[in-house]
Rosetta silent file (secondary structure, phi, psi, omega in degrees, C-alpha in Angstrom):
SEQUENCE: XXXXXXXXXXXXXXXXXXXXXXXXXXXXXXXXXXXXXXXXXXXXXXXXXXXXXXXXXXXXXXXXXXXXXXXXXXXXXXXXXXXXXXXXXXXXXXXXXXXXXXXXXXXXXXXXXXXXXXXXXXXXXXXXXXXXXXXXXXXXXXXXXXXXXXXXXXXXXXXXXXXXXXXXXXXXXXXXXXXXXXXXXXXXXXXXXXXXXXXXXXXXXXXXXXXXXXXXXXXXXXXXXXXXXXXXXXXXXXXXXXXXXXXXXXXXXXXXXXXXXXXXXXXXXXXXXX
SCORE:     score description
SCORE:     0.000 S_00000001
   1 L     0.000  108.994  165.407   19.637  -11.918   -7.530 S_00000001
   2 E   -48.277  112.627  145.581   17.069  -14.826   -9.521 S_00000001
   3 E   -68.252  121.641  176.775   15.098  -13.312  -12.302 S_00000001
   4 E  -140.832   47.422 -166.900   11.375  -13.929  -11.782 S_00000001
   5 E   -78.891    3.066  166.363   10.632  -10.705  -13.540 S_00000001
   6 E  -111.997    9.702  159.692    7.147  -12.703  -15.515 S_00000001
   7 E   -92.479  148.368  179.330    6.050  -13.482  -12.031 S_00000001
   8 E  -130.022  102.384  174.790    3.704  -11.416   -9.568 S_00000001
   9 E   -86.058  131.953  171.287    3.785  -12.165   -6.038 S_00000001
  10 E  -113.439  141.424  175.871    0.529  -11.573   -4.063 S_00000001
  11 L  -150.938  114.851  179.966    0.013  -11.544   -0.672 S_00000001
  12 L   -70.948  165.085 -166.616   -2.893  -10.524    1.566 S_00000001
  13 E  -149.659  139.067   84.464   -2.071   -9.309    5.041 S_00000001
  14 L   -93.702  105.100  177.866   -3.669   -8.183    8.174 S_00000001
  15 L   -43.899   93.999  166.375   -0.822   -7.165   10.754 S_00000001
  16 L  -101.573  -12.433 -163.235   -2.917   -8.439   13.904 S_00000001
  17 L  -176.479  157.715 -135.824   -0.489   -9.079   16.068 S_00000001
  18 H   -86.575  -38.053 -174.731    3.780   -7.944   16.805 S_00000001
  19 H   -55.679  -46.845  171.440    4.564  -12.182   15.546 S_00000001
  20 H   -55.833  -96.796 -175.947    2.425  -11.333   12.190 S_00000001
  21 H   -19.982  -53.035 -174.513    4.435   -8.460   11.695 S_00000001
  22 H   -61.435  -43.397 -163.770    8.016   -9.927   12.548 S_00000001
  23 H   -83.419   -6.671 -167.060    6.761  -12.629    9.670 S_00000001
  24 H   -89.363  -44.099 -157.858    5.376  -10.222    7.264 S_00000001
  25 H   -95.810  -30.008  171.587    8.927   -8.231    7.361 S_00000001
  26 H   -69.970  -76.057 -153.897   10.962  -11.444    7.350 S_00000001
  27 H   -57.968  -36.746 -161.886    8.889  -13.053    4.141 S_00000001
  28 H   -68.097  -57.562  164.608    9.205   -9.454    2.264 S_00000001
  29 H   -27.713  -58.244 -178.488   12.611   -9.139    3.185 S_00000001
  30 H   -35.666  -85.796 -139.487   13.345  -12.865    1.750 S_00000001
  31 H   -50.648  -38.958 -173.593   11.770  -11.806   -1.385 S_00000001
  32 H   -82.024  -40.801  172.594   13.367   -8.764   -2.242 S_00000001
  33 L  -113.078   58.845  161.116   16.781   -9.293   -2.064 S_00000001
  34 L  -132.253    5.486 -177.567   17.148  -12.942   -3.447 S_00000001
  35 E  -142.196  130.617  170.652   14.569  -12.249   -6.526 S_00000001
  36 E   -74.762   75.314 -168.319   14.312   -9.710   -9.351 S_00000001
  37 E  -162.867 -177.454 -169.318   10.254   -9.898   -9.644 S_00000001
  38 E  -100.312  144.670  161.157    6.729   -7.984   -8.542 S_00000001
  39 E   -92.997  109.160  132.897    4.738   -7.628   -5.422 S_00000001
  40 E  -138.860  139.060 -146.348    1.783   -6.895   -4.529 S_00000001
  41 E  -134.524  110.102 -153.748    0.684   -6.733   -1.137 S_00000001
  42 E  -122.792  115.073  170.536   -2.794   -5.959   -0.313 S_00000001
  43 E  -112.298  158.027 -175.078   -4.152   -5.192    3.369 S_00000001
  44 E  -136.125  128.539 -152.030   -7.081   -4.518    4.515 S_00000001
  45 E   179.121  167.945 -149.505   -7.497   -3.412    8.321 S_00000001
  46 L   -88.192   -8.137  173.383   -9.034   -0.608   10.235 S_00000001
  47 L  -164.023  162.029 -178.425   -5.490    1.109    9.585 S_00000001
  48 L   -73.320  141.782  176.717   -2.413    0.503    7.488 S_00000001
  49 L  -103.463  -50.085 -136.109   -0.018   -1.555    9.799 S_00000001
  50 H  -107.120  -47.473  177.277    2.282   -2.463    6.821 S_00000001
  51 H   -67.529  -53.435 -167.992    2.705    1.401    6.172 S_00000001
  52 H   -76.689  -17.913 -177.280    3.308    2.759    9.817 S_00000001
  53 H  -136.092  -83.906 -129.165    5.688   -0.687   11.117 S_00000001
  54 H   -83.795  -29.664  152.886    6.487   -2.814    9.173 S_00000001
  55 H   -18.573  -62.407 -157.844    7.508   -0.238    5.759 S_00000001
  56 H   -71.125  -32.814 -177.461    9.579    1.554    8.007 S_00000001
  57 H   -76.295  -17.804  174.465   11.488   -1.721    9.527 S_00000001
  58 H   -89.237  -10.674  155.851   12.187   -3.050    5.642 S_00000001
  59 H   -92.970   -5.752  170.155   14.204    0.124    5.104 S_00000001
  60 H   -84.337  -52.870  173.699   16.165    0.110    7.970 S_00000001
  61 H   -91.721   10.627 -171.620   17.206   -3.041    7.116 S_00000001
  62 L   -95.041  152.765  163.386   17.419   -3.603    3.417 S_00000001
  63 L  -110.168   -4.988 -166.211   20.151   -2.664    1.062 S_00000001
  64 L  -120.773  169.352 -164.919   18.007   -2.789   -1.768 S_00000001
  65 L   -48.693  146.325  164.658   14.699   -0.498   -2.725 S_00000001
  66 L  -109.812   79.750  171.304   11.263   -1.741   -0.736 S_00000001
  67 L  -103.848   90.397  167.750    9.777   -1.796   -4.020 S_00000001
  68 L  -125.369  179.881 -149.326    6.202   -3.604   -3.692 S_00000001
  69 E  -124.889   89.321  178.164    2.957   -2.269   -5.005 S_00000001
  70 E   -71.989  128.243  153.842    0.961   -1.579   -1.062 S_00000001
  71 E  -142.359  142.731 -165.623   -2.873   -1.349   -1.544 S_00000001
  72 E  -130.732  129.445  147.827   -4.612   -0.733    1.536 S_00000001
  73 E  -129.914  149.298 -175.154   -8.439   -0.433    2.076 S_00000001
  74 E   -69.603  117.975  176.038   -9.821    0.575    5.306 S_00000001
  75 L  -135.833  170.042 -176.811  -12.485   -2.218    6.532 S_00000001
  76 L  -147.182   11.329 -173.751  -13.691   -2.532   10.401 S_00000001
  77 L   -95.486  130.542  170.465  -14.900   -6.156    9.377 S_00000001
  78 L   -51.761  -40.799 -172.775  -13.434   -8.669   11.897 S_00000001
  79 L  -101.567  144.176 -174.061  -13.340  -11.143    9.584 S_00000001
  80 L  -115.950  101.893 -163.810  -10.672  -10.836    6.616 S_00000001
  81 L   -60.876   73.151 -177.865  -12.293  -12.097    3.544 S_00000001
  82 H   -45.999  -38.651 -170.162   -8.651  -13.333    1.925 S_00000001
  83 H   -80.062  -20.569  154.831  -10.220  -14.981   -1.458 S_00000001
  84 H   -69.556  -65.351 -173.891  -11.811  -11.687   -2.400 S_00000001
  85 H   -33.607  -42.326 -161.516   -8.504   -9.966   -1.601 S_00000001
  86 L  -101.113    1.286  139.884   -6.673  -12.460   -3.688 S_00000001
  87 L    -3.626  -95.348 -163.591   -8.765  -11.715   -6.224 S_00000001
  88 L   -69.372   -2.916 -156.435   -8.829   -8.494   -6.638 S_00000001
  89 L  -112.162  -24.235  167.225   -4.704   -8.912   -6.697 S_00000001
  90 L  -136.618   41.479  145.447   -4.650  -10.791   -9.350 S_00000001
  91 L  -102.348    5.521  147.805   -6.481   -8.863  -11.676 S_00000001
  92 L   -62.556  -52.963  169.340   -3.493   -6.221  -10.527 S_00000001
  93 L   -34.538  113.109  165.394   -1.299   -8.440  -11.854 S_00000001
  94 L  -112.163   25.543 -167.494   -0.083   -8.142  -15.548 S_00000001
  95 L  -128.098  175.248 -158.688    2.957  -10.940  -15.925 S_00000001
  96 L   -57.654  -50.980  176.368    2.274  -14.748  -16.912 S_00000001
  97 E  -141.052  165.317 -165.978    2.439  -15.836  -14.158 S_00000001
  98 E   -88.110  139.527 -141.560    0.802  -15.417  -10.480 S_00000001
  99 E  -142.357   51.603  169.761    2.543  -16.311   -7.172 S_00000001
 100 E   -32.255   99.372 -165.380   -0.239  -17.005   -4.190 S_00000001
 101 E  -127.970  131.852 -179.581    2.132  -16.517   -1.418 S_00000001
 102 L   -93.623  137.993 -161.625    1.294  -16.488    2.014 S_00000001
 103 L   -56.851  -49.682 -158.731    3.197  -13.819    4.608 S_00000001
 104 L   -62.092  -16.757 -167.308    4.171  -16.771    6.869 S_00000001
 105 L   -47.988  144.369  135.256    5.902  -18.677    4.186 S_00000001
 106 L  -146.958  116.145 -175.733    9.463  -19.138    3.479 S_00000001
 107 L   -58.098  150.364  135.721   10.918  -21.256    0.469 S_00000001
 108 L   -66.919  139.594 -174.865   14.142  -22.601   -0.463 S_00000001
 109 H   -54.752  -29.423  166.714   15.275  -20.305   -3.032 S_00000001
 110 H   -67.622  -22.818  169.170   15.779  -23.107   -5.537 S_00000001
 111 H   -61.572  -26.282  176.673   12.390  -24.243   -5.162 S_00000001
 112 H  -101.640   -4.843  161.298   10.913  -21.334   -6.405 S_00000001
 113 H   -84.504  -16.353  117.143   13.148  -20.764   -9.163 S_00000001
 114 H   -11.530  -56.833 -152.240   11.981  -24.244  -10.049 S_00000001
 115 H   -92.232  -63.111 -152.939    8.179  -23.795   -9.251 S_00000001
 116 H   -39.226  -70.631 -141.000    9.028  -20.473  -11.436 S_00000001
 117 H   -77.330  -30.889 -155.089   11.133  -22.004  -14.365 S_00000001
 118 H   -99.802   -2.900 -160.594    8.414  -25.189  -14.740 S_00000001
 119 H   -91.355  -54.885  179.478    5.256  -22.891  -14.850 S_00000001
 120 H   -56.843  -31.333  174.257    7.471  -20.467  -18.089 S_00000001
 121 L   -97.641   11.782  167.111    8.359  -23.677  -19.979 S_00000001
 122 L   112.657  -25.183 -155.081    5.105  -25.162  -20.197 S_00000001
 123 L   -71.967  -30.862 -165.349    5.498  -28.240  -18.061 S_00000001
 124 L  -134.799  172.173 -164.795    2.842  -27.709  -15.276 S_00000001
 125 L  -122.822  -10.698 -175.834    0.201  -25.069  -15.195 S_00000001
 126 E  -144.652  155.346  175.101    0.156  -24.804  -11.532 S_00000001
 127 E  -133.809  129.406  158.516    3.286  -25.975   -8.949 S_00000001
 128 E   -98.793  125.911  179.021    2.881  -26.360   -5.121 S_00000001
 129 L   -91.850   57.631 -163.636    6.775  -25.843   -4.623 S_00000001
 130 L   179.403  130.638 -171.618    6.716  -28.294   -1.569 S_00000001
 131 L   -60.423 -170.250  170.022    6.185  -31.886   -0.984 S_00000001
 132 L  -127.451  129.014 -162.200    3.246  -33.599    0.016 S_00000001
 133 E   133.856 -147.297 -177.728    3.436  -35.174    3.281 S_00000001
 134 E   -77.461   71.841 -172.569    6.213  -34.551    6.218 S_00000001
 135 E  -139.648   12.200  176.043    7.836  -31.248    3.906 S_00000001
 136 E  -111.295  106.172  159.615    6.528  -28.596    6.788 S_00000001
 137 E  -103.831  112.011 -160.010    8.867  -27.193    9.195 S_00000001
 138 E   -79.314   85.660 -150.475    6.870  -25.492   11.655 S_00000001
 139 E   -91.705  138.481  138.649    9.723  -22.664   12.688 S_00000001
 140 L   -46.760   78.887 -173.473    9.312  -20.919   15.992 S_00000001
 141 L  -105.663  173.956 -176.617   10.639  -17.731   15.471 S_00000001
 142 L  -145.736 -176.906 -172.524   11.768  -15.004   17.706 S_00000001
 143 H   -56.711  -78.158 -156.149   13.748  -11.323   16.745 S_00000001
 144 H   -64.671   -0.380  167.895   17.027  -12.871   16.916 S_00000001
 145 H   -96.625   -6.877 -178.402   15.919  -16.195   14.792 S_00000001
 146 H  -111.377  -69.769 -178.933   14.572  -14.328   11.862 S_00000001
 147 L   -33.378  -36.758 -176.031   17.570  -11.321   12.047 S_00000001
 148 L   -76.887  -62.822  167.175   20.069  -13.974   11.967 S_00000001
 149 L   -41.589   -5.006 -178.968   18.275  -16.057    8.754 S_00000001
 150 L  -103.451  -10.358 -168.546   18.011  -12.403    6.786 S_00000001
 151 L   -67.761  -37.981 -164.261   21.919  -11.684    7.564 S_00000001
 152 L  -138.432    0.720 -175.586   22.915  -14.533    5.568 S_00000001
 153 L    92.566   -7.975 -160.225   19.887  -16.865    4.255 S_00000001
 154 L   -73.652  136.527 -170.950   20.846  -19.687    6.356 S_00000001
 155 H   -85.559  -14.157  170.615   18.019  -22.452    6.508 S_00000001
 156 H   -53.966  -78.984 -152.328   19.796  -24.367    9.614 S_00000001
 157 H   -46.958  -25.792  165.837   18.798  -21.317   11.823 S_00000001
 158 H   -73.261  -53.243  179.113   15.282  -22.141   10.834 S_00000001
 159 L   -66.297    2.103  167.684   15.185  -25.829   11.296 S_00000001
 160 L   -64.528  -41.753 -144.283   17.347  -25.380   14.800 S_00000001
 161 L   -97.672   26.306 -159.802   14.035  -23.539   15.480 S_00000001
 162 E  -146.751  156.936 -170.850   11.374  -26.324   14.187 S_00000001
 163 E  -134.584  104.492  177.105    9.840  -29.272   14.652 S_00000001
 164 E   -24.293  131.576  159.004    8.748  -31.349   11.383 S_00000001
 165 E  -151.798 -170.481 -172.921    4.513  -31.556   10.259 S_00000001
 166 E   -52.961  147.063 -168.517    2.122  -32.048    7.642 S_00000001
 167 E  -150.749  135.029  164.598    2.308  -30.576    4.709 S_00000001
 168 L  -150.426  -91.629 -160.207   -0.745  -30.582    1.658 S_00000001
 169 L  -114.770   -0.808 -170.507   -2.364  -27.853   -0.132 S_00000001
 170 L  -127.764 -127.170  174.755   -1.927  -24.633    1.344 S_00000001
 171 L    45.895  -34.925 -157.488    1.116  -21.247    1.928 S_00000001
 172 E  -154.824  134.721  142.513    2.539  -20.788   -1.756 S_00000001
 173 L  -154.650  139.846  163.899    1.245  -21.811   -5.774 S_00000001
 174 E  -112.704  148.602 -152.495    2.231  -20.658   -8.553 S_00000001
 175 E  -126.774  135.946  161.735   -0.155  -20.296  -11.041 S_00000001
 176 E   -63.752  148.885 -154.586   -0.061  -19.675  -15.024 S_00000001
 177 H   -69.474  -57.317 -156.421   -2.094  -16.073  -14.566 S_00000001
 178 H   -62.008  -41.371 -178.196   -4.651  -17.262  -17.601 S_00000001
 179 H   -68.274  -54.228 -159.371   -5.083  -20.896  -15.912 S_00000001
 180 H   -89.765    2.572  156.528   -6.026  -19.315  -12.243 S_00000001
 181 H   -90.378  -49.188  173.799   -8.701  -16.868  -14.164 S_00000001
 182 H   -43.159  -50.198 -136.120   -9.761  -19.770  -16.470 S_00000001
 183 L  -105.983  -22.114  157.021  -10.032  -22.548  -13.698 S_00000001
 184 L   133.627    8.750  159.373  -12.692  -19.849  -11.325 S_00000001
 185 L    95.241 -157.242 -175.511   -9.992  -17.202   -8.906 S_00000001
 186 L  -112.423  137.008 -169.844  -10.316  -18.063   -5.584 S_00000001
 187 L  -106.276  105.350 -176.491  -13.875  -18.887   -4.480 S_00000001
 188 L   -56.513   20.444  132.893  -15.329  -16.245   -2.633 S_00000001
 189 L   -68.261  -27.059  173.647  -18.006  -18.110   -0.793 S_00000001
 190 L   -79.957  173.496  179.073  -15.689  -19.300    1.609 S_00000001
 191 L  -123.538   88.397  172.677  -14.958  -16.850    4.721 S_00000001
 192 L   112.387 -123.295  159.038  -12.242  -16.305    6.662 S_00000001
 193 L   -71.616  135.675 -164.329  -10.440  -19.386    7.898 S_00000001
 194 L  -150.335  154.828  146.848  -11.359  -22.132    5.482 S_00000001
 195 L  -108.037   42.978  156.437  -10.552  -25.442    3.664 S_00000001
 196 H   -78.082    7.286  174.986  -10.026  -23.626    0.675 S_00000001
 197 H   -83.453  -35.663  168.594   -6.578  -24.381    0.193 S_00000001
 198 H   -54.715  -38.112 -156.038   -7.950  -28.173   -0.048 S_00000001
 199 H   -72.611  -41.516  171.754  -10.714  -27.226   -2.647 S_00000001
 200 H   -39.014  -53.804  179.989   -8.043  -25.038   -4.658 S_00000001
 201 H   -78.429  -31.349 -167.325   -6.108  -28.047   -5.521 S_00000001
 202 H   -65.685  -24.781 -178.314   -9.033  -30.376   -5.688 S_00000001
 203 H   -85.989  -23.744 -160.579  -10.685  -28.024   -8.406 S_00000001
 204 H   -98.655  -23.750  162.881   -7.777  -27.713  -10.246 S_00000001
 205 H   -51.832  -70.884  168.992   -7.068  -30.983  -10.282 S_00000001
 206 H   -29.841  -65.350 -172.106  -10.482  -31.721  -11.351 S_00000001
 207 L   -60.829  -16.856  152.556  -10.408  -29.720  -14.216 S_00000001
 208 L   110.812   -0.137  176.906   -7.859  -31.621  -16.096 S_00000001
 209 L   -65.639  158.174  150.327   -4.882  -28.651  -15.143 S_00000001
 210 L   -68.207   97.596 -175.781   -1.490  -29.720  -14.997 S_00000001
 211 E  -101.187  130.336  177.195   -0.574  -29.974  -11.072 S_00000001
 212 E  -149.651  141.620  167.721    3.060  -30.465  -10.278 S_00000001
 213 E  -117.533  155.627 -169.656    4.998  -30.359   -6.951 S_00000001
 214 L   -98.436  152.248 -169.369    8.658  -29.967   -6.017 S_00000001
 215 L  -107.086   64.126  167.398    9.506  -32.655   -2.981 S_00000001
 216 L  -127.084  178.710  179.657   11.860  -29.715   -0.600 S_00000001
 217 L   -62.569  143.861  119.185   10.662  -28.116    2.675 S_00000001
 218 E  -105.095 -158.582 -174.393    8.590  -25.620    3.315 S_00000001
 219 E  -128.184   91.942 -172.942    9.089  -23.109    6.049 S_00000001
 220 E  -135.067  141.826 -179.954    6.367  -21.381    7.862 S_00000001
 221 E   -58.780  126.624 -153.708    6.922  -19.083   10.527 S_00000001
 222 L   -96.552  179.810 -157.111    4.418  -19.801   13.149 S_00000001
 223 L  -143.435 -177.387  141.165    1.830  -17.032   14.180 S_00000001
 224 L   -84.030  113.671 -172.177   -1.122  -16.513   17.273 S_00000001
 225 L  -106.048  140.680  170.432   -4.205  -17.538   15.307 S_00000001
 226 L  -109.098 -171.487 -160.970   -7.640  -15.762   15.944 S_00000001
 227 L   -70.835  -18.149 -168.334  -10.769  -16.591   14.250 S_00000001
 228 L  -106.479   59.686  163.215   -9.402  -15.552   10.311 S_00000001
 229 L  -146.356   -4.230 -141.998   -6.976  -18.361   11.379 S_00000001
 230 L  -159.205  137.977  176.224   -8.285  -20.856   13.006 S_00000001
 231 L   -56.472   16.000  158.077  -11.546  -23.436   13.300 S_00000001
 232 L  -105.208    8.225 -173.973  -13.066  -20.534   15.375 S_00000001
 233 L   -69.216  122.651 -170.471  -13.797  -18.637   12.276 S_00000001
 234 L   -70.421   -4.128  171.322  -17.963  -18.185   13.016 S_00000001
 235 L  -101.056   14.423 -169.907  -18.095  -19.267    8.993 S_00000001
 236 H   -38.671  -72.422 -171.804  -16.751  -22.770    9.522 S_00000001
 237 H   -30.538  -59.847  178.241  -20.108  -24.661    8.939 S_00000001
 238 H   -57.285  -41.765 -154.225  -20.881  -22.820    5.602 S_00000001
 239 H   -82.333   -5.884 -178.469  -17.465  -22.957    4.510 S_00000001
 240 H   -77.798  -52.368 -158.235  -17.660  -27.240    5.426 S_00000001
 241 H   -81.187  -51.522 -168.951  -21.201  -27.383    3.715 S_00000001
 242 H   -48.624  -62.086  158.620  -19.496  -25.392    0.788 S_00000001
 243 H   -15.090  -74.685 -172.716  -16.656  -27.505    0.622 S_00000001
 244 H   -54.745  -78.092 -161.576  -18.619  -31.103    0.566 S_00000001
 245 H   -53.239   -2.106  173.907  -21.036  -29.864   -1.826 S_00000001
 246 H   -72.156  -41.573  176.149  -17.978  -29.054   -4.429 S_00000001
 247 H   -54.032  -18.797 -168.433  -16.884  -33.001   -3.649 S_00000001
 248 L   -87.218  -36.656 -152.136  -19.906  -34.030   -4.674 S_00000001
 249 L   -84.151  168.851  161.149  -19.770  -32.231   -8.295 S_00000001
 250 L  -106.344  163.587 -152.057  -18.708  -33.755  -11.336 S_00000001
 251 H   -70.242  -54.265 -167.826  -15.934  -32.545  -13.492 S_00000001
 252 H   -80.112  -35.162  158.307  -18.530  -30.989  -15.954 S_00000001
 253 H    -5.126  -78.385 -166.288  -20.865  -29.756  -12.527 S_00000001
 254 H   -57.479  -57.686 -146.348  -17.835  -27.636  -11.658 S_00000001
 255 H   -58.872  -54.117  171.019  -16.870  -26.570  -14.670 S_00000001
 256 H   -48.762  -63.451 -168.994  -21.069  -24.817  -14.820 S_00000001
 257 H   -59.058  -39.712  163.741  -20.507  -23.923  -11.194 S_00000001
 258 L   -95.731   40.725  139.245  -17.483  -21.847  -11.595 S_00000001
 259 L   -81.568  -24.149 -148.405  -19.378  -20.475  -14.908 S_00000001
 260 L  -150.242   15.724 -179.872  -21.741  -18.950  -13.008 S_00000001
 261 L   -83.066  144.133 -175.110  -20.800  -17.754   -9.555 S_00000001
 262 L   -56.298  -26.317  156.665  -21.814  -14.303   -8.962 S_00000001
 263 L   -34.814  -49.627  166.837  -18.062  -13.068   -7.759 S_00000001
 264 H   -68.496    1.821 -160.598  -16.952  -12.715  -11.291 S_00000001
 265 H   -67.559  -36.326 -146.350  -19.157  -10.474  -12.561 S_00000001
 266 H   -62.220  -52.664 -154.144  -16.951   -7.827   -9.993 S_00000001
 267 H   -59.685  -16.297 -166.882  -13.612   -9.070  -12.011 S_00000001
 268 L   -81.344    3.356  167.207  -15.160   -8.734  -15.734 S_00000001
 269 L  -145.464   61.995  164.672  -14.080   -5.251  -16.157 S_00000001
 270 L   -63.186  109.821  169.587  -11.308   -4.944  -13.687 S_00000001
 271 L  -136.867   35.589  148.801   -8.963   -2.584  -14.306 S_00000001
 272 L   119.376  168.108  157.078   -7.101   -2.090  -10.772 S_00000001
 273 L  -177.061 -173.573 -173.284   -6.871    0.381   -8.055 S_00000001
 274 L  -134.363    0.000    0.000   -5.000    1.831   -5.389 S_00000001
């Protein structure tokens, strides 16, 4: 088991659907027994999902503890704000550094002991652990294509089950903790489905951070997309018009704009919940 015990992985969730779930239980599964490191995994849905399914399916099949840090709040909102969520997750967070990871995801393990190892010695301040370009294998999974990849790790059984795409800005960064609170969280104006995985790197970028990527695969388990998933999200327009006008800014612009959005104020005396 890789120590990545100064790392915090967060990951927002709503179990919508039995393919979310199979991927949610898969990704968790990865994590726990090939890394020594922190969780926390925060849904928010009209009921826990993650408690009642998928909890129960990572101890039936684990040999080691299901130790993550669950926070659940009860919403009836359709729409799943994620960028609030990931927020509030990583002002849970108390280790250097911060692991945006998305449940669909799956890594090579060296890449993220990489992405880990480059963010603790200084060299980059933020790593997309994944090329840019053709580095997405889009896996098809089914029970017996995920059961077989947790028996032994093997990444053929994914890429048997995948067909090569695009790959840019969005599923996994790791972030020094102080650099993704410095540089503005995740910006809570967009809603839902977004391009706010573009604007993350473009702001970070901006700002003069160190961005470094590792050139491997990434993996992600494919899903049924609704509206918090998909260009049918009813905040597309805003979150477009948000978008542009950030493209627009100048390095010192942003730097004023994420001085002054009203979304921190919630974060400036955070100190957690359950």
């Amino acid at each position: 088991m890789i120590d990545l015990s100064n790392a915090t992985f967060i990951i927002p969730i709503r179990i919508e659907s039995n393919d979310r779930l199979r991927n949610v239980v898969t990704v968790i599964a990865f994590l726990l027994e090939n890394f020594k490191t922190n969780i926390i995994i925060k849904e928010v849905d009209k009921k826990s999902r993650f408690k009642c399914k998928a909890l129960p399916l990572l101890k039936s099949i684990l040999s080691v503890p299901v130790d993550v840090h669950h926070i659940f709040e009860k919403s009836s909102d359709p729409l799943f704000h994620r960028q609030r969520v990931l927020n509030e997750m990583i002002m849970e967070a108390d280790t250097e550094i911060v692991v945006n990871y998305d449940c669909d995801a799956i890594l090579p393990i060296n890449s993220i002991k990489l992405a880990y190892d480059s963010v603790m010695d200084g060299t980059y301040d933020v790593v997309y652990p994944y090329g840019w370009g053709s580095y997405q294998y889009q896996v098809k999974p089914s029970d017996d294509v995920v059961s077989d990849f947790i028996e032994n790790y093997d990444y053929a059984i994914l890429k048997s089950n995948s067909t090569i795409f695009d790959a840019q800005s969005g599923w996994v960064q790791f972030f020094k903790r102080s650099v993704y609170i410095e540089g503005g969280m995740e910006n809570e104006n967009f809603r839902a489905y977004a391009p706010e995985d573009k604007e993350r790197l473009y702001r970070f970028e901006k700002l003069g951070y160190n961005v470094g990527r590792i050139s491997d695969f990434i993996y992600h388990l494919e899903h049924a997309r609704g509206e918090n998933s998909w260009f049918t999200n009813p905040h597309m327009e805003h979150n477009n018009n948000v978008w542009e006008g950030i493209q627009r800014m100048s390095k010192e612009q942003l730097i004023e704009y994420y001085s002054t959005q009203k979304y921190l104020k919630n974060y400036e005396n955070f100190s957690g919940h359950c």
